[in-house]
GUBA-273775 format. One line per field, with one value per atom (N, C-alpha, C): residue number from 0; atom name; x negated, y negated, z negated. Coordinates in nm, 2 decimals. Layout:
<sites>
i NUM; ...
at CA; ...
X X; ...
Y Y; ...
Z Z; ...
</sites>
This chain:
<sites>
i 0; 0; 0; 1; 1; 1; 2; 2; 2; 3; 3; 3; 4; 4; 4; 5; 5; 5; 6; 6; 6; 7; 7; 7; 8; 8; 8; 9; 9; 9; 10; 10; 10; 11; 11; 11; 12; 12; 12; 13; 13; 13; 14; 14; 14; 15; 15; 15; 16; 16; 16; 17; 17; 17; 18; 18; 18; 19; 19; 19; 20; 20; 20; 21; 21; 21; 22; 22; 22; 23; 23; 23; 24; 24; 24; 25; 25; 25; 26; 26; 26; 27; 27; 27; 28; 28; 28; 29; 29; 29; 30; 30; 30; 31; 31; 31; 32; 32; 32; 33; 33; 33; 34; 34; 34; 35; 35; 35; 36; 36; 36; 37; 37; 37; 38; 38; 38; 39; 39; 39; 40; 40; 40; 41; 41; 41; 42; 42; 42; 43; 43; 43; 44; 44; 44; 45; 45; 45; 46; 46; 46; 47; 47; 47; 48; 48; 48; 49; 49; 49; 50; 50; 50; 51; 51; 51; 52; 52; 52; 53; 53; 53; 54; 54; 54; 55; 55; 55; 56; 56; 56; 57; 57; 57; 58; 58; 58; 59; 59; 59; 60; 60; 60; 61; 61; 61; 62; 62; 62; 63; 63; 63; 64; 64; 64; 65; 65; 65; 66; 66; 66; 67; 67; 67; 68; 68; 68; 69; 69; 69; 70; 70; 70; 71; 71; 71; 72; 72; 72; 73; 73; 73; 74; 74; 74; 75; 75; 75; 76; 76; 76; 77; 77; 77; 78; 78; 78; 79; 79; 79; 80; 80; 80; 81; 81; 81; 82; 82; 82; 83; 83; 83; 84; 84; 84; 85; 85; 85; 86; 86; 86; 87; 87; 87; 88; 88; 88; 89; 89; 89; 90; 90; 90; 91; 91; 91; 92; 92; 92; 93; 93; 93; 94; 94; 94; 95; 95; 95; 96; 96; 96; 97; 97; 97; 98; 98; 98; 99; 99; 99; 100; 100; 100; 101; 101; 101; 102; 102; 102; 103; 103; 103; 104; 104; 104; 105; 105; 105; 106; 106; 106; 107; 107; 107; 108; 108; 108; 109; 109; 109; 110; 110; 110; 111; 111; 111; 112; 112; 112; 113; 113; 113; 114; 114; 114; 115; 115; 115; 116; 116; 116; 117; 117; 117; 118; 118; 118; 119; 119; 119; 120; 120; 120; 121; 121; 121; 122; 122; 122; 123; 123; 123; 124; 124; 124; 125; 125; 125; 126; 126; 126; 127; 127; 127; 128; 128; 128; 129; 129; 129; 130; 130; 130; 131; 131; 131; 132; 132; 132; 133; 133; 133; 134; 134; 134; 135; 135; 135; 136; 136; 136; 137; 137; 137; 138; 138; 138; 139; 139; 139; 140; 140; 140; 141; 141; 141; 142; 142; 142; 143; 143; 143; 144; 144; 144; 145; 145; 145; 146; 146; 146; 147; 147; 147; 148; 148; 148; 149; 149; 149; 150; 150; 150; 151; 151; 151; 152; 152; 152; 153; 153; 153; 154; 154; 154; 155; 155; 155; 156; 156; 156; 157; 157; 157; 158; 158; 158; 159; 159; 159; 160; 160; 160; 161; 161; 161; 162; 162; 162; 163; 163; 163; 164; 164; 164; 165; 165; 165; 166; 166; 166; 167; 167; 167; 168; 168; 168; 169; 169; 169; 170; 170; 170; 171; 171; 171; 172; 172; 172; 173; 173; 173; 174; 174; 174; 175; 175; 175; 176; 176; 176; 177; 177; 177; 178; 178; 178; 179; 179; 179; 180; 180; 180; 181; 181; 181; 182; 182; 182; 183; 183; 183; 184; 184; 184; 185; 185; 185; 186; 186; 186; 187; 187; 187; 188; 188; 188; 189; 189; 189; 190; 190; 190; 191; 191; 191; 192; 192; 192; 193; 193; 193; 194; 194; 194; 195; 195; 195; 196; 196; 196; 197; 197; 197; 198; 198; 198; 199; 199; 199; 200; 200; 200; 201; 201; 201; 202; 202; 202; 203; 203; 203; 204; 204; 204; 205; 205; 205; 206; 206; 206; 207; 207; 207; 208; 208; 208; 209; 209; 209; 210; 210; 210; 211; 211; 211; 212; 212; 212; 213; 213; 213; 214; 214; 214; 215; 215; 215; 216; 216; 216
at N; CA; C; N; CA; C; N; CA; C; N; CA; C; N; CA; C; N; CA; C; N; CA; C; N; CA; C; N; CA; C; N; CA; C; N; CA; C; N; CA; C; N; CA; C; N; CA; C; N; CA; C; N; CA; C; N; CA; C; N; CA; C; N; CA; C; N; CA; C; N; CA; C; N; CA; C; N; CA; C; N; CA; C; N; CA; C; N; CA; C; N; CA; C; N; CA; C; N; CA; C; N; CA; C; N; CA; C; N; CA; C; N; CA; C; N; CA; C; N; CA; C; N; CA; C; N; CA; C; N; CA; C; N; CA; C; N; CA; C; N; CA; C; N; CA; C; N; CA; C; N; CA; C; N; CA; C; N; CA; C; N; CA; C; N; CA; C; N; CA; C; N; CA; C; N; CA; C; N; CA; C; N; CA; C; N; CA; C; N; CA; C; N; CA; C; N; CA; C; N; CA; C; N; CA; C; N; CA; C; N; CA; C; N; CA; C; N; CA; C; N; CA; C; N; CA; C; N; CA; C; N; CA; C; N; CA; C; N; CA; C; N; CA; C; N; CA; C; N; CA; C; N; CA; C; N; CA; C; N; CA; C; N; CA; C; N; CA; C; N; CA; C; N; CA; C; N; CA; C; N; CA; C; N; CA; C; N; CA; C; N; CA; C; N; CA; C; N; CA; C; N; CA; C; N; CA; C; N; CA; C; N; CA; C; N; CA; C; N; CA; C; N; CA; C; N; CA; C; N; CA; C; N; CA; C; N; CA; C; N; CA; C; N; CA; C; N; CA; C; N; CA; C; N; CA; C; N; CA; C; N; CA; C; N; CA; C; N; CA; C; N; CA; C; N; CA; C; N; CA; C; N; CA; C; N; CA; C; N; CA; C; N; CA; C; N; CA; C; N; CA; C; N; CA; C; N; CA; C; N; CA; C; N; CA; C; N; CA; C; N; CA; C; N; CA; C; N; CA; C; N; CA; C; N; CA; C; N; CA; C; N; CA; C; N; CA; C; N; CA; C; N; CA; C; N; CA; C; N; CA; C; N; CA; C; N; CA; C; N; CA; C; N; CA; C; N; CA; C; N; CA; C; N; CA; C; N; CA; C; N; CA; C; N; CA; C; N; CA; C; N; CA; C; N; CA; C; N; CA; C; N; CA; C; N; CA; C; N; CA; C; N; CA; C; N; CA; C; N; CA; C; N; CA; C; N; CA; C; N; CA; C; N; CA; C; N; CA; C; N; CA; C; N; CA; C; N; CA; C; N; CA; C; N; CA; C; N; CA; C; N; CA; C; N; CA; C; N; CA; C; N; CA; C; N; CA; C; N; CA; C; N; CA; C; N; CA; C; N; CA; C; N; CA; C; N; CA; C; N; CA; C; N; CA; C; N; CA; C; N; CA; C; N; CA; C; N; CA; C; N; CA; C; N; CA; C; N; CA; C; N; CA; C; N; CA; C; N; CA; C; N; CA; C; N; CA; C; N; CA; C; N; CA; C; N; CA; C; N; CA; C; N; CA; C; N; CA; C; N; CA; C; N; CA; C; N; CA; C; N; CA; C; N; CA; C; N; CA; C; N; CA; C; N; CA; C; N; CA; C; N; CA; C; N; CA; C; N; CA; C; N; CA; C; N; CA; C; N; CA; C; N; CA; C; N; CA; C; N; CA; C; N; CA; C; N; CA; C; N; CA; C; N; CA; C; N; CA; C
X -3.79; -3.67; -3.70; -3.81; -3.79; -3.87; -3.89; -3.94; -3.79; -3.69; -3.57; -3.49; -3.52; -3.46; -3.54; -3.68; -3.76; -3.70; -3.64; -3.60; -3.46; -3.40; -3.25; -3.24; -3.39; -3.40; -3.39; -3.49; -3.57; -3.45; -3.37; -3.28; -3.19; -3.16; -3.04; -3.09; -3.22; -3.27; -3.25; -3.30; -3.33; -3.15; -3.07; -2.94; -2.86; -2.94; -2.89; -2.97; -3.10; -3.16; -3.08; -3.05; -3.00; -2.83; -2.75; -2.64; -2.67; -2.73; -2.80; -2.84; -2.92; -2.97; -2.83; -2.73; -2.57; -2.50; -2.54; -2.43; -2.50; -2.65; -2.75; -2.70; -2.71; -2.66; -2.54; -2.41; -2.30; -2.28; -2.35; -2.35; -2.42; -2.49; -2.59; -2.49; -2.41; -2.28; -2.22; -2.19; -2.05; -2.09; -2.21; -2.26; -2.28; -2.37; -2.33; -2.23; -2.09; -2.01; -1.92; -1.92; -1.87; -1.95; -2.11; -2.11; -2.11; -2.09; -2.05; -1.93; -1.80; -1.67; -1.66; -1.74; -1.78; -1.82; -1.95; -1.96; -1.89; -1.81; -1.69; -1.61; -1.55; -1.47; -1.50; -1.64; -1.66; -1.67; -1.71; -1.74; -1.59; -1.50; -1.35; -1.33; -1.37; -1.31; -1.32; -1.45; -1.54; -1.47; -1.44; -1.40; -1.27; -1.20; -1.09; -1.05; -1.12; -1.20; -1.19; -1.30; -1.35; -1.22; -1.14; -1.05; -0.97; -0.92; -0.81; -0.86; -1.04; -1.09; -1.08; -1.10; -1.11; -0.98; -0.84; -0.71; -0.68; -0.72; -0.68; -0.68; -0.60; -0.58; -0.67; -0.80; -0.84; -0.83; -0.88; -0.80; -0.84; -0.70; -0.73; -0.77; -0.87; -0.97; -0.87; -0.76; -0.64; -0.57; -0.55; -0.45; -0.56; -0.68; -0.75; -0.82; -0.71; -0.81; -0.83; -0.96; -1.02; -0.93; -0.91; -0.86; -0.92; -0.81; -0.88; -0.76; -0.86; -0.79; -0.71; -0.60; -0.49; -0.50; -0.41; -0.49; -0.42; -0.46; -0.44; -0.34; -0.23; -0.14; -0.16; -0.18; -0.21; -0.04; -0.01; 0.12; 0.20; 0.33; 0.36; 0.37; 0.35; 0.35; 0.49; 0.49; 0.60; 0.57; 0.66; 0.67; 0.67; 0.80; 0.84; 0.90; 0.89; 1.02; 1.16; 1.22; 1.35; 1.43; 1.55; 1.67; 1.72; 1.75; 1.83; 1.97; 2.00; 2.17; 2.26; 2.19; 2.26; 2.18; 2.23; 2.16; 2.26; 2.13; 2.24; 2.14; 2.13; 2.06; 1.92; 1.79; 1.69; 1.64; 1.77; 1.77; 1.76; 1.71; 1.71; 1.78; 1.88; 1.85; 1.86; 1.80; 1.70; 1.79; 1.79; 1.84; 1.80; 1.65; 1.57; 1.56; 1.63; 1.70; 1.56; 1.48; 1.42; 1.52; 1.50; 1.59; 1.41; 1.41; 1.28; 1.36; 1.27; 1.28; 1.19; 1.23; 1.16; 1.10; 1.17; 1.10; 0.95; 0.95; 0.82; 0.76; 0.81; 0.74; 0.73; 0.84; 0.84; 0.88; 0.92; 1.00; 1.06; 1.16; 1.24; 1.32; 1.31; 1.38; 1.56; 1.65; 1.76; 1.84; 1.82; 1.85; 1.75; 1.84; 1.68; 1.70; 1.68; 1.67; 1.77; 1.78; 1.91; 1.82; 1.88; 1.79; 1.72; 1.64; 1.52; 1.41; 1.34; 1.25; 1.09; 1.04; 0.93; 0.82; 0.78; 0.68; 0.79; 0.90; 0.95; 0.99; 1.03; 1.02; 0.87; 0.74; 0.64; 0.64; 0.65; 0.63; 0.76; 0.83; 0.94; 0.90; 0.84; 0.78; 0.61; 0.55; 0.44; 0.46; 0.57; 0.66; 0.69; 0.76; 0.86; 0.79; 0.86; 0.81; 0.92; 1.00; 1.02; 1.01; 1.11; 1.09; 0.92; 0.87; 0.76; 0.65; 0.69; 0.56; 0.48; 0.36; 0.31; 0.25; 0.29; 0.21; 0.34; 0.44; 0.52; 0.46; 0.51; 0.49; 0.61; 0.57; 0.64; 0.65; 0.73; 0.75; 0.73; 0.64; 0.62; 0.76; 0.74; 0.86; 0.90; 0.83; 0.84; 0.88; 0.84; 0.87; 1.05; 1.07; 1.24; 1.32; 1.24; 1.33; 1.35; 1.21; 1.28; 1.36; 1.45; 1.59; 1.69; 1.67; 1.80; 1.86; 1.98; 2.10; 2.21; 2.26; 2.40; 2.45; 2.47; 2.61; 2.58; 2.47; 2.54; 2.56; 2.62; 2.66; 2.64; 2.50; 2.50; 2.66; 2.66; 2.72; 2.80; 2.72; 2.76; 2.80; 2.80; 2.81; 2.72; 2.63; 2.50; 2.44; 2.37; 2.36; 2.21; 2.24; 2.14; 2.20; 2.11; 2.16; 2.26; 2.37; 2.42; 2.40; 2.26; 2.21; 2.04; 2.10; 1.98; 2.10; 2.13; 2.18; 2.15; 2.13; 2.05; 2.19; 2.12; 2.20; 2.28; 2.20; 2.21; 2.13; 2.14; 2.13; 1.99; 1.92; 1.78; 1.65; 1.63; 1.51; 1.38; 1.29; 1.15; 1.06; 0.97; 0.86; 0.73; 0.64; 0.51; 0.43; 0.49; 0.41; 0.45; 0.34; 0.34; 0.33; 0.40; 0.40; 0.29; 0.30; 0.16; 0.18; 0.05; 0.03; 0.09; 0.02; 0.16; 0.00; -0.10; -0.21; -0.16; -0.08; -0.03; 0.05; 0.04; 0.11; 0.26; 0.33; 0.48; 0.60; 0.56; 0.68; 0.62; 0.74; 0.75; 0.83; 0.82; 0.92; 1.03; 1.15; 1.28; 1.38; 1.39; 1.48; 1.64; 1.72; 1.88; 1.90; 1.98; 2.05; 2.16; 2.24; 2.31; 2.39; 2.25; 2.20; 2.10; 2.03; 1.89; 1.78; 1.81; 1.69; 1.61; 1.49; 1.39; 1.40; 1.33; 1.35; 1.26; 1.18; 1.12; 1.19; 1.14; 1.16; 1.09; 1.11; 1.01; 0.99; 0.90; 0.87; 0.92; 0.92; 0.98; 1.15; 1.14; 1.30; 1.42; 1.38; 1.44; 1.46; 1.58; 1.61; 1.75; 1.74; 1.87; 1.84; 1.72; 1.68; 1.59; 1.68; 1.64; 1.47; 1.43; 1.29; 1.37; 1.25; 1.32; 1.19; 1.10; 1.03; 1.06; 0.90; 0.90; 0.74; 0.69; 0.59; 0.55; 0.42; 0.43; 0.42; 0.53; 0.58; 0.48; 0.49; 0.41; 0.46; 0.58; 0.68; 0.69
Y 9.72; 9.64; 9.50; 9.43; 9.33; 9.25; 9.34; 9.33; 9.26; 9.36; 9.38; 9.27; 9.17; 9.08; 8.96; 8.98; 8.85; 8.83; 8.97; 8.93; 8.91; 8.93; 8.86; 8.72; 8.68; 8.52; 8.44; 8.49; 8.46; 8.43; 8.52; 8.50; 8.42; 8.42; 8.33; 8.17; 8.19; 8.01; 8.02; 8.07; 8.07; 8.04; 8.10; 8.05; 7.91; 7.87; 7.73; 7.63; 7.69; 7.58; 7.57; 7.68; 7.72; 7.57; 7.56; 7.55; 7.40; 7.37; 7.25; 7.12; 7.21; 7.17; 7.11; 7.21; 7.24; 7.13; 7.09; 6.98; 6.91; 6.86; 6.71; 6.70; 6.80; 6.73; 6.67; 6.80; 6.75; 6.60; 6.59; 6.42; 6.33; 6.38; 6.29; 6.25; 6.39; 6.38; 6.29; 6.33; 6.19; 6.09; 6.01; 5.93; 5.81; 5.92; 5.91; 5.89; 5.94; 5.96; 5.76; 5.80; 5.63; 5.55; 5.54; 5.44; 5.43; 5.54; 5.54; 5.48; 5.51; 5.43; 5.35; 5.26; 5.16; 5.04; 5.10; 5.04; 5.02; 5.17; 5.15; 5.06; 5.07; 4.94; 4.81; 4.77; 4.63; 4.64; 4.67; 4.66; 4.66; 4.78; 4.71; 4.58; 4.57; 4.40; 4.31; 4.32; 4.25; 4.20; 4.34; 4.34; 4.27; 4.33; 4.27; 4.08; 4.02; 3.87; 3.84; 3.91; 3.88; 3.85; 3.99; 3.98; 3.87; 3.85; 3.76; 3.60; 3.54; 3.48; 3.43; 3.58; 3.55; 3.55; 3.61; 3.54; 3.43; 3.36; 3.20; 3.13; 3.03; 2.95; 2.90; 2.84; 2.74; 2.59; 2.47; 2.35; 2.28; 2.26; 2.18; 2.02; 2.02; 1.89; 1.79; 1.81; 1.70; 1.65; 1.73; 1.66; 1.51; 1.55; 1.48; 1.39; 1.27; 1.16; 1.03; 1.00; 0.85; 0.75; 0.65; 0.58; 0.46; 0.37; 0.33; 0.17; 0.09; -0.05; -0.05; -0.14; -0.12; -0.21; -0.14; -0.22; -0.31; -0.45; -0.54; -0.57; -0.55; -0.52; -0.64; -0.64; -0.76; -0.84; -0.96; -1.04; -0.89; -0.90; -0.84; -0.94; -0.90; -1.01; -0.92; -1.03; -1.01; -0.84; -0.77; -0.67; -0.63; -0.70; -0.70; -0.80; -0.80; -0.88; -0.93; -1.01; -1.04; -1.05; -0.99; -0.99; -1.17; -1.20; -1.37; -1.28; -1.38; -1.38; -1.52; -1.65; -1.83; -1.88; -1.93; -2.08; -2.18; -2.32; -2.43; -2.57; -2.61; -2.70; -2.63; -2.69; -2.63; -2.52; -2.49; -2.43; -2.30; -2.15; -2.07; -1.99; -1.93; -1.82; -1.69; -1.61; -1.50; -1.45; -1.29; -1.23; -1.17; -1.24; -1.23; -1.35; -1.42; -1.54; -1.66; -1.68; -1.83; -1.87; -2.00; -2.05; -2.14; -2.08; -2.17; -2.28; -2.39; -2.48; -2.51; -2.42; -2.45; -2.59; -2.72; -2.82; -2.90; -2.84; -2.87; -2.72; -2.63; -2.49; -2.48; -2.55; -2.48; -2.38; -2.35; -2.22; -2.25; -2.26; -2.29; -2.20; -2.19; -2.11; -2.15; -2.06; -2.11; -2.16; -2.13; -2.22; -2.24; -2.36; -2.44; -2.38; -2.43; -2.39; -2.49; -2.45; -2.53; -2.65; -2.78; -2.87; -2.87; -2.94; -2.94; -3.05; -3.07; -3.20; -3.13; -3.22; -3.16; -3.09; -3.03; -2.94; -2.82; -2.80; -2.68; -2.65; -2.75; -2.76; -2.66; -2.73; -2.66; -2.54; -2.51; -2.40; -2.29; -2.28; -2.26; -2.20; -2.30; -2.29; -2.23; -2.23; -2.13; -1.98; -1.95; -1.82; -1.79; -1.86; -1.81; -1.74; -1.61; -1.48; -1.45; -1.56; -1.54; -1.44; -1.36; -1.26; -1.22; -1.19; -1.10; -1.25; -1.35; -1.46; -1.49; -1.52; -1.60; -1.69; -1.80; -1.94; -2.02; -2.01; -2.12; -2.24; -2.32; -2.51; -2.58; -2.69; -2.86; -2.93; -2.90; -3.00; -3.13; -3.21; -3.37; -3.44; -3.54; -3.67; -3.63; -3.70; -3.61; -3.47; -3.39; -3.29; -3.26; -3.35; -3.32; -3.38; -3.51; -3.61; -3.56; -3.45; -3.39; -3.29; -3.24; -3.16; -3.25; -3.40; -3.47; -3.48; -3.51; -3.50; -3.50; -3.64; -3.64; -3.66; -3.55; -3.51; -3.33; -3.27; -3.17; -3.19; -3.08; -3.09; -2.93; -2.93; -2.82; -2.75; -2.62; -2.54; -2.67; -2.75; -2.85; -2.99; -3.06; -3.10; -3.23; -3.19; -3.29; -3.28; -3.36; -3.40; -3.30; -3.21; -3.13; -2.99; -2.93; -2.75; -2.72; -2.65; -2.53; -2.41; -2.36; -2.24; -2.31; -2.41; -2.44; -2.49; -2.43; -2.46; -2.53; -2.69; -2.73; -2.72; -2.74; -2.74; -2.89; -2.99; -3.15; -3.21; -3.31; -3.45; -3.43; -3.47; -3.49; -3.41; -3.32; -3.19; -3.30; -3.20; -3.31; -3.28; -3.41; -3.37; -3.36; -3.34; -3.32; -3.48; -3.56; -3.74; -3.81; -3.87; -3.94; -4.07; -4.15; -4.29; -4.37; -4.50; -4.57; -4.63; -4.71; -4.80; -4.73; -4.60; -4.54; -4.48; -4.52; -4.46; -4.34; -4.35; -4.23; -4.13; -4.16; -4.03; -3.96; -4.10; -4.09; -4.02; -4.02; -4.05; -3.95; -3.88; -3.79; -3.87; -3.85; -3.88; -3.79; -3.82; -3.75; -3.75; -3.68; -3.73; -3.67; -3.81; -3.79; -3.76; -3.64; -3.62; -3.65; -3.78; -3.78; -3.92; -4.00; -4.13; -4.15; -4.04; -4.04; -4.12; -4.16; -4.25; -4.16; -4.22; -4.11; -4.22; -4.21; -4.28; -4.20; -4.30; -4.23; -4.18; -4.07; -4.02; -4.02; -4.01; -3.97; -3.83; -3.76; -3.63; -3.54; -3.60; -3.54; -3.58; -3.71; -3.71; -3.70; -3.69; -3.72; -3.51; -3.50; -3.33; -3.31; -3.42; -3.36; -3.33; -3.32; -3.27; -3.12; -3.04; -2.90; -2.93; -2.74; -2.74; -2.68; -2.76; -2.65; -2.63; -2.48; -2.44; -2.42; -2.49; -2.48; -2.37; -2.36; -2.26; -2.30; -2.30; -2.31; -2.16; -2.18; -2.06; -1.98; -1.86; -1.75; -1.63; -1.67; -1.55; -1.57
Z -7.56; -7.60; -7.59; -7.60; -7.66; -7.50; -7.41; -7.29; -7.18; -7.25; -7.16; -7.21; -7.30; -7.37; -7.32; -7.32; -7.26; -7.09; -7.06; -6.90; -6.91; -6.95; -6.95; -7.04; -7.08; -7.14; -7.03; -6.95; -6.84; -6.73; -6.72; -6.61; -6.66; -6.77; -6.81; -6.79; -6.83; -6.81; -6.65; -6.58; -6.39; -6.36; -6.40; -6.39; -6.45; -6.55; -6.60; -6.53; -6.44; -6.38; -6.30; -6.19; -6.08; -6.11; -6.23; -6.20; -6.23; -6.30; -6.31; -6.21; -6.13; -5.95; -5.91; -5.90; -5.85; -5.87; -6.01; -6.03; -6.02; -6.02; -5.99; -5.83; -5.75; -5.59; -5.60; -5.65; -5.64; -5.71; -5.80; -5.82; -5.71; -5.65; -5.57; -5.44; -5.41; -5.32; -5.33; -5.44; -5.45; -5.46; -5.53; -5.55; -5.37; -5.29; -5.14; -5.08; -5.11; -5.06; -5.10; -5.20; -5.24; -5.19; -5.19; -5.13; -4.96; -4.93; -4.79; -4.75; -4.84; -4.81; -4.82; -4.98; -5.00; -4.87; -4.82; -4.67; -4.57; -4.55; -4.48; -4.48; -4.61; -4.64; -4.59; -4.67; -4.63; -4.44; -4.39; -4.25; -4.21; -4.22; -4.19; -4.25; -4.33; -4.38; -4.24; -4.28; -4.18; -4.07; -3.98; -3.79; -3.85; -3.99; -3.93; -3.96; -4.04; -4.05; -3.91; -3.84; -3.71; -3.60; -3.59; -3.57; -3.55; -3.66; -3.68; -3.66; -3.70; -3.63; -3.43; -3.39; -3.24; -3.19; -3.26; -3.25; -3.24; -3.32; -3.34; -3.22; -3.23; -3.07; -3.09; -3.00; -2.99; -3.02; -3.10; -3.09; -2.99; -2.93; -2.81; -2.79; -2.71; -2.71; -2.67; -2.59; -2.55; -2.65; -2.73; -2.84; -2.97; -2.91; -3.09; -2.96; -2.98; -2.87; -2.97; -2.91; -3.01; -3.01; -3.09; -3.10; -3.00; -2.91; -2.81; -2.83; -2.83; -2.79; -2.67; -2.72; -2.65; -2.56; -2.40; -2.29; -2.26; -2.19; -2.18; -2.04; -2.04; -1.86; -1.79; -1.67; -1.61; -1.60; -1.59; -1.54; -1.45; -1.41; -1.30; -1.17; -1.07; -0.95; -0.85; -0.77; -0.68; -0.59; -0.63; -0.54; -0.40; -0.32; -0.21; -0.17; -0.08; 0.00; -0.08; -0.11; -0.18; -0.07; -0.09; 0.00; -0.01; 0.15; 0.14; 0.14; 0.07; 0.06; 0.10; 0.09; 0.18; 0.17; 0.32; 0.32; 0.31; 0.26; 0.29; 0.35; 0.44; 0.48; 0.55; 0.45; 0.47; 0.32; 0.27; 0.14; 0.18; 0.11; 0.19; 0.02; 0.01; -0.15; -0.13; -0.20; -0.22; -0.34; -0.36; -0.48; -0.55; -0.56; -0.69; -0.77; -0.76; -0.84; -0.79; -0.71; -0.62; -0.47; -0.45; -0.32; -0.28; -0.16; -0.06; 0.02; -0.03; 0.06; 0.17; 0.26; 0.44; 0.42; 0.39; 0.43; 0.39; 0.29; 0.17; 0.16; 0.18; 0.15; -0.02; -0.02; -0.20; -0.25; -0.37; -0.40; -0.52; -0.57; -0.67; -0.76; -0.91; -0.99; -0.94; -0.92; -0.91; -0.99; -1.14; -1.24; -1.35; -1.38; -1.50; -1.60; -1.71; -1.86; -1.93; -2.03; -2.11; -2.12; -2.15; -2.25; -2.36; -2.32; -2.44; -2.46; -2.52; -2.55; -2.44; -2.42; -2.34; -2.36; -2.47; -2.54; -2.51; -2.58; -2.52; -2.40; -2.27; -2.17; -2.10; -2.14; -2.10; -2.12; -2.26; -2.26; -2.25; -2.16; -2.07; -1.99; -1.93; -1.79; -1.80; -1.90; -1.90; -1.94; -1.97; -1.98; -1.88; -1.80; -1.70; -1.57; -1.57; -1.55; -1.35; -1.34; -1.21; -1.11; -1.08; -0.93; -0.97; -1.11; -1.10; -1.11; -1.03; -1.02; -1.11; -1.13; -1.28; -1.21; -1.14; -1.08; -1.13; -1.15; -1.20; -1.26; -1.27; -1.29; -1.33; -1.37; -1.41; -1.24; -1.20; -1.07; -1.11; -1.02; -1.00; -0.99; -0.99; -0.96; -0.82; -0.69; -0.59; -0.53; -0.60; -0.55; -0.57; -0.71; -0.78; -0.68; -0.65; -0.56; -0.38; -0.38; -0.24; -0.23; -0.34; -0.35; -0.34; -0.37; -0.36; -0.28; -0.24; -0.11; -0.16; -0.10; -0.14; -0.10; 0.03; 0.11; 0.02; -0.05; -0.14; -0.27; -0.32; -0.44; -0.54; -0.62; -0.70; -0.77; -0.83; -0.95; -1.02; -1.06; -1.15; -1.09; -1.03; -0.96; -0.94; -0.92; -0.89; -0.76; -0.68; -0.51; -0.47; -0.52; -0.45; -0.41; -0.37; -0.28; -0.37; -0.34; -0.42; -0.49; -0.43; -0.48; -0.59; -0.67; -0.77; -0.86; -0.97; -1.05; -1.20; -1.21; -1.31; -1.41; -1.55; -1.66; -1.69; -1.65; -1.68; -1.62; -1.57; -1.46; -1.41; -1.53; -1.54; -1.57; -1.49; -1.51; -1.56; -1.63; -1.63; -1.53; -1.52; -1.44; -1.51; -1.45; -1.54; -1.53; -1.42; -1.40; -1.55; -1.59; -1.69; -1.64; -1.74; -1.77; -1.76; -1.68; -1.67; -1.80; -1.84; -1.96; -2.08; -2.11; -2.23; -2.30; -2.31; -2.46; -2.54; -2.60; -2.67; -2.63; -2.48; -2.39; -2.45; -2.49; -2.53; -2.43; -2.34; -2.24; -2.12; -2.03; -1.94; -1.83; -1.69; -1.61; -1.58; -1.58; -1.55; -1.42; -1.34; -1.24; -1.25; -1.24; -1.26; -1.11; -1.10; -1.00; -0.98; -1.04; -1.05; -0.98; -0.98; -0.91; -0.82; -0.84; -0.74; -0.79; -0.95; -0.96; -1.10; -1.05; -1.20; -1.29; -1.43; -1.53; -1.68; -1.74; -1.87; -1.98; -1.97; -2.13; -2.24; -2.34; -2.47; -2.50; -2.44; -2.52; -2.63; -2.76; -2.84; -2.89; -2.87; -2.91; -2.82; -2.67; -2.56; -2.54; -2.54; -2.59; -2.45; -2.37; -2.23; -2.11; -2.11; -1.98; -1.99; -1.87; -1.89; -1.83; -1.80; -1.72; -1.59; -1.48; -1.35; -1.30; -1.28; -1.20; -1.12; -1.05; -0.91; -0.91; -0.74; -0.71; -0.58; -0.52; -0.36; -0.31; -0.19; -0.17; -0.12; -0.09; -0.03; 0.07; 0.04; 0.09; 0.24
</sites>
């Protein structure tokens, strides 16, 4: 009896090992198993990071430019040829607003500048941007006096071409005054008499500017 009781002890323990083992794997399972999905998971994460990384547009190297000192444009210069539209004498006019005079080979703005004292005069004429040219000038005494003629009669009615239209009598020139130290005085030519005559620089405010150029055309 007590034989047949030590063996149904015996089996009963061999069965609680037995279920024991059962449930330590089944834990060890699951245990595996989570962290299998666990990995899963992160690695989906991952690709899809990657993913959405190697989607991205590129930034384009055109758009992000260095900042660059701004460039300097050179003058513009005469383009072409200017269409003539009259002559008058040895006057030739052009319809990019200069009239060539054949006889001297000059080239002339066709109209002057309003009146002004002669600091703004010059600087008139170191602006003046003509049919594209940047050689513009203060014409000499001579040079004013070789537009005179008076058998013509400018716009206004003064004894030179028709196609140079001055504002008033007396354009400046760039000849200065003998015996003048303090470089007071400009010469002026009236076209109105044919005779030149000094001005004062700053207070003398009725004579326009008229650029001239040696021609090239």
């Amino acid at each position: 009896m007590k034989l047949k009781q030590t063996g149904i002890l015996a089996l009963f323990l061999l069965l609680c090992m037995i279920l024991f083992l059962s449930l330590s794997a089944c834990g060890r399972n699951t245990e595996e198993e989570e962290a299998n999905n666990k990995a899963a998971n992160v690695e989906e994460a991952v690709n899809k990071s990657a993913n959405k990384v190697a989607d991205m547009p590129e930034e384009s190297t055109t758009d992000v430019q260095e900042a660059k000192e701004p460039e300097v444009q050179e003058p513009k210069k005469a383009t072409g040829p200017a269409k003539e539209i009259g002559r008058e004498e040895h006057f030739i006019a052009y319809d990019d607003g200069t009239v060539l005079d054949t006889k001297t080979n000059l080239m002339w703005a066709s109209k002057s500048s309003e009146t002004m004292n002669w600091d703004n005069a010059k600087t008139y004429i170191a602006n003046f941007k003509g049919s594209g040219y940047t050689d513009w000038r203060m014409p000499t005494k001579s040079e004013l006096e070789s537009l005179m003629d008076p058998w013509l009669r400018s716009p206004k009615g003064f004894r030179l071409t028709k196609y140079i239209d001055i504002q008033a009598c007396c354009p400046w020139s760039s000849e200065k005054k003998k015996r003048d130290p303090k470089d007071q005085y400009r010469t002026v030519f009236d076209f109105a008499n044919g005779l030149p005559y000094y001005a004062t620089k700053i207070n003398h405010t009725k004579s326009p500017a008229l650029p001239v150029r040696g021609a090239k055309k």
